[in-house]
N, C-alpha and C positions, 0 to 999 in steps of 0.2 A: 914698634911704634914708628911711624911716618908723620912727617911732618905736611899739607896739605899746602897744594900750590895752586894758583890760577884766581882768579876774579873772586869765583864763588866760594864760600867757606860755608860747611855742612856740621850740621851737628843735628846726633841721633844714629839709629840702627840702619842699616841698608843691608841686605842679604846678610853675610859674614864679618860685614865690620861693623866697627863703632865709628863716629863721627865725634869730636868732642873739643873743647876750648878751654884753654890753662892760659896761666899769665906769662909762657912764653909764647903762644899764639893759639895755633889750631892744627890737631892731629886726626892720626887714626888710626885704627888696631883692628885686628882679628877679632873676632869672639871668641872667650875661651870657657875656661869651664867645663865641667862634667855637665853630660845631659841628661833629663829626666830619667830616660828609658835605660841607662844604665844604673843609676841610681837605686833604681826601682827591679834591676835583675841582676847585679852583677854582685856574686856574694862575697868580694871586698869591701862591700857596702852594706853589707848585713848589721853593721851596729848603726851606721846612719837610719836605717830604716826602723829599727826596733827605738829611736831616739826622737825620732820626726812621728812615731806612731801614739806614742805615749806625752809627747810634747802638745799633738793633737788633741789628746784625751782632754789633759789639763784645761787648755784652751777654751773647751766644750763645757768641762765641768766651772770652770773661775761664769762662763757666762751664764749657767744657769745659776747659779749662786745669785750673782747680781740682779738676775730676771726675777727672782725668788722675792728680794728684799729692795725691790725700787720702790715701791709705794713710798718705803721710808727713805732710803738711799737718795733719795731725787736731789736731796737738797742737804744731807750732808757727806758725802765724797768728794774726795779729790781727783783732777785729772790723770793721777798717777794707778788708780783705784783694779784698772785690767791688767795692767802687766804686773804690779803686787800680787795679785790675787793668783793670776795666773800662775807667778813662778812658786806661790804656795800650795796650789796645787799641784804641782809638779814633785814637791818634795811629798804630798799625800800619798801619789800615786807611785814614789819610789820605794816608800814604807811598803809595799804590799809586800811578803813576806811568801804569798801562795804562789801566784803566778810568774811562769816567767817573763827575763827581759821582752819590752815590745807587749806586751799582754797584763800588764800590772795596769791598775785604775784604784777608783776613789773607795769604791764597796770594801775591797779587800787592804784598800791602804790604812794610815791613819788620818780619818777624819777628822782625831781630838784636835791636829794640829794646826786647825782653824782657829782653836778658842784663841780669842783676844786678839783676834784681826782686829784692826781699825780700818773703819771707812773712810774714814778721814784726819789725814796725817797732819792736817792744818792745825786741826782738835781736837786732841786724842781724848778721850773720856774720862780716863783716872784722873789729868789735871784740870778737864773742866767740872765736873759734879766728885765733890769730894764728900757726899754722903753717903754712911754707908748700908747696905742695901743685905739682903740675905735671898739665895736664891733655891726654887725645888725645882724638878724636872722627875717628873714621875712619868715611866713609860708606861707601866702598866693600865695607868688611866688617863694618859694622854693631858695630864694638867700639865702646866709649867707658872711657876708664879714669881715672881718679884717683889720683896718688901721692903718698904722704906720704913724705920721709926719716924717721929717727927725732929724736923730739924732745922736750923736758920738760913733760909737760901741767900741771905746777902752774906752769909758767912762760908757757907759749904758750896757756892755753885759760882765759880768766876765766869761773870757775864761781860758779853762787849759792850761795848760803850755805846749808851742809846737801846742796851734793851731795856724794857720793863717789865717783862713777864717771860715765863720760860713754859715749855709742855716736856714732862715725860712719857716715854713710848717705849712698849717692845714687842717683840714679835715673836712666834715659836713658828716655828717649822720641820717637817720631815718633809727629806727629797730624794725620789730616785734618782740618782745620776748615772744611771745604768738604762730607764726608760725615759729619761729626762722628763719627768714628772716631781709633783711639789705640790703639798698641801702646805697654807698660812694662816695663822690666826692674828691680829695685832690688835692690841690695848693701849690706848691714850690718857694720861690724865686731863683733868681740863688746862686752863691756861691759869696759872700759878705766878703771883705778884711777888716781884725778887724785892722784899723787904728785911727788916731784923725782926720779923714776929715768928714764932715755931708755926712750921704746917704742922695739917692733922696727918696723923699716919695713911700713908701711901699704901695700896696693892695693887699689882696688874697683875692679869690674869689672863692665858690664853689655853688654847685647846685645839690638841690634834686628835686622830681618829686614837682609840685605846687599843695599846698591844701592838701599834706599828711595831713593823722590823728596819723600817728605814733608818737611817741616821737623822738625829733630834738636833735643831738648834736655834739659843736663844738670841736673841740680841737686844740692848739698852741704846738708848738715845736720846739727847736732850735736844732739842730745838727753842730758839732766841725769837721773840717776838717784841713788838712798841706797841704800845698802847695811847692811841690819839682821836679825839673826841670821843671815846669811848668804845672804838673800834680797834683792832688786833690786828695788826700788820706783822707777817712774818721778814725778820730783816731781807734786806735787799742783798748783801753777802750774806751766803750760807758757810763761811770759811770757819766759823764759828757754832758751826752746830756740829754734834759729833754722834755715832754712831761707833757700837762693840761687839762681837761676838763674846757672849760671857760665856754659854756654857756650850760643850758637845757630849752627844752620847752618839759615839758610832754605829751603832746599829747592832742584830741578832743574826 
């Protein structure tokens, strides 16, 4: 480290140094570090690559996840939502049990290890809708279905302050994450008045192709709506809508 003399004071890269500014003035340093191209051949570095390869995988796999389930995701995830996902997929693709290090991914991992992701860490599902629901996932015929008995939503569903109405939603899907392809189906209830009177019994209902081999999965989600002059305004903070993976089937 050199400390940087004369008029001009520089900060940034210039060939092999760095330029740079601390609160005891202005320095400068060599570049150091290892470079790509050993990285990339020198087989001291054989577990960084087999770690950077499969860190890559995840990366891939956490974004098509989220590509999968934006229609609903849009509006309830948190900012935190990629690199969550991602480092769960990480631990996916460690489960794989076939292949080896550097070569391990999501097909051969475990996928189950998804279920009960939250979207959103702001609102997590089990303490906003506290009704309880029964779920199927039939591969053979590609249903998946969601049922509600009837139940009191000013009692079972803590709403933010200013909504008046809520929607239930979920989604089934199977996804290559080997072709990075994804089939989706999603079901909405209509928009549902948070009062003390029981609803009618709930069911959603979606549909993938019958007999997929892909990995199956569901997800639940309540979205917060206001109701003003007789129109449905979705809140302005989404930090209170929540989104879940309930169920996974890994695949065949």
């Amino acid at each position: 480290m050199a400390r940087q003399k004369g008029i001009l004071k520089l900060e940034g890269t210039i060939a092999e140094y760095t330029f740079y500014k601390t609160a005891k003035g202005y320095f400068a340093r060599e570049k150091g570090g290892v470079s790509s191209a050993r990285i990339a051949n020198d087989p001291n570095f054989r577990r960084t690559r087999e770690n950077c390869s499969e860190f890559g995988r995840a990366g891939k796999a956490g974004k098509l996840f989220r590509t999968t389930f934006r229609e609903l995701s849009v509006h309830s995830s948190d900012s935190s939502i990629s690199n969550r996902l991602t480092k769960l997929m990480l631990k996916v693709i460690q489960a794989d049990a076939t292949n080896v290090r550097g070569q391990r991914n999501v097909i051969d991992g475990e996928a189950e290890l998804l279920k009960n992701f939250e979207f959103n860490n702001l609102s997590q599902l089990n303490t906003t809708l506290l009704a309880p629901y029964t779920v199927t996932m039939n591969r053979v015929t590609g249903i998946m279905e969601i049922a509600f008995n009837s139940f009191i939503p000013e009692t079972m569903i803590k709403a933010p302050e200013g909504a008046t109405h809520y929607k239930l939603q979920t989604a089934g899907a199977a996804i290559d994450f080997e072709n990075e392809d994804y089939e989706i189906d999603i079901a909405t209830s209509n928009e549902q008045i948070i009062n003390a009177v029981n609803t009618a019994p709930i069911t959603l209902t979606t549909n993938v192709t019958a007999a997929t081999t892909r990995p199956l999965f569901m997800l639940l989600g309540i979205e917060f709506f206001q109701e003003v002059n007789g129109k449905m305004y979705p809140l302005k903070n989404g930090n209170f809508n929540a989104l879940k993976v309930i169920e996974v089937n890994g695949g065949v």
